[in-house]
N, C-alpha and C positions, 0 to 999 in steps of 0.2 A: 462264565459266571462263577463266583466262590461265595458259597455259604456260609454262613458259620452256628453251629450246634449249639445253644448256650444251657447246658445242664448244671450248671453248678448256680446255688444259693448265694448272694451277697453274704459277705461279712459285716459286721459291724463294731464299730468302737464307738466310747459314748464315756458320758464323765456321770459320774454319780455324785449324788448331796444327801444333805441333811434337811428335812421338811419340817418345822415347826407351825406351829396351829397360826393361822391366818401369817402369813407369811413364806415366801415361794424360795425358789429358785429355779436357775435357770438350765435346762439340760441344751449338749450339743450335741449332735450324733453326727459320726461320718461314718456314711455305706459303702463298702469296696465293691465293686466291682469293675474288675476288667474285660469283660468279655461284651455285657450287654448296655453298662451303665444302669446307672440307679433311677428310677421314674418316680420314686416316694417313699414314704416312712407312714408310718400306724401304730398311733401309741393306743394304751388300754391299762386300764385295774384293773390285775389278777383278786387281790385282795388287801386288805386293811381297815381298818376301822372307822374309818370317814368315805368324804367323799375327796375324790379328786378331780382339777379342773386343769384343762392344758390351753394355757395360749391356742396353740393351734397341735391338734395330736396328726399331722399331717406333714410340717414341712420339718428340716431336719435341726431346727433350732427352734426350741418352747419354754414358757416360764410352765412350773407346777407347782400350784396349792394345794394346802390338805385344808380341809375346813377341821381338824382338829389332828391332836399329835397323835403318835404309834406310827407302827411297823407297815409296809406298804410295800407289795411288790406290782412290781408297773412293766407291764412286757411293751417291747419295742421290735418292732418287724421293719428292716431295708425291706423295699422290693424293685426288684431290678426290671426292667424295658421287657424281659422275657418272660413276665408276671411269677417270676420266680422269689420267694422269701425268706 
């Protein structure tokens, strides 16, 4: 039999926008991994001034709304088959 170890964290790439007050858009993310493969994504507000809404903060492609304008940072976690992130 051959195992295999998987200690290393997915990588991620991902396109960034511009949020204007009731109007979205749409982020893509792709999760690298080679070792385990990618089982999900987990979006979240860190912070900003409104609220944010994600199509879906789970699969790797989501529309995001701000319910009003400003600054917003939004964390995005791959996790890979290994429950690794």
């Amino acid at each position: 039999m051959t195992y295999k170890i998987d200690s290393i964290a997915p990588i991620i790439q991902m396109e960034t926008g511009t949020i204007y007050k009731n109007t979205g858009f749409t982020m893509t993310t792709t999760g690298i991994d080679t070792t385990a493969g990618i089982s999900g994504y987990q979006r979240s507000k860190i912070s900003g001034t409104g609220t944010i809404t994600f199509g879906s903060a789970t699969n790797n492609q989501t529309t995001i709304l701000a319910s009003t304008g400003g600054t917003y940072v939004i964390q995005l976690k791959a996790i890979d088959n290994a429950n690794l992130s």
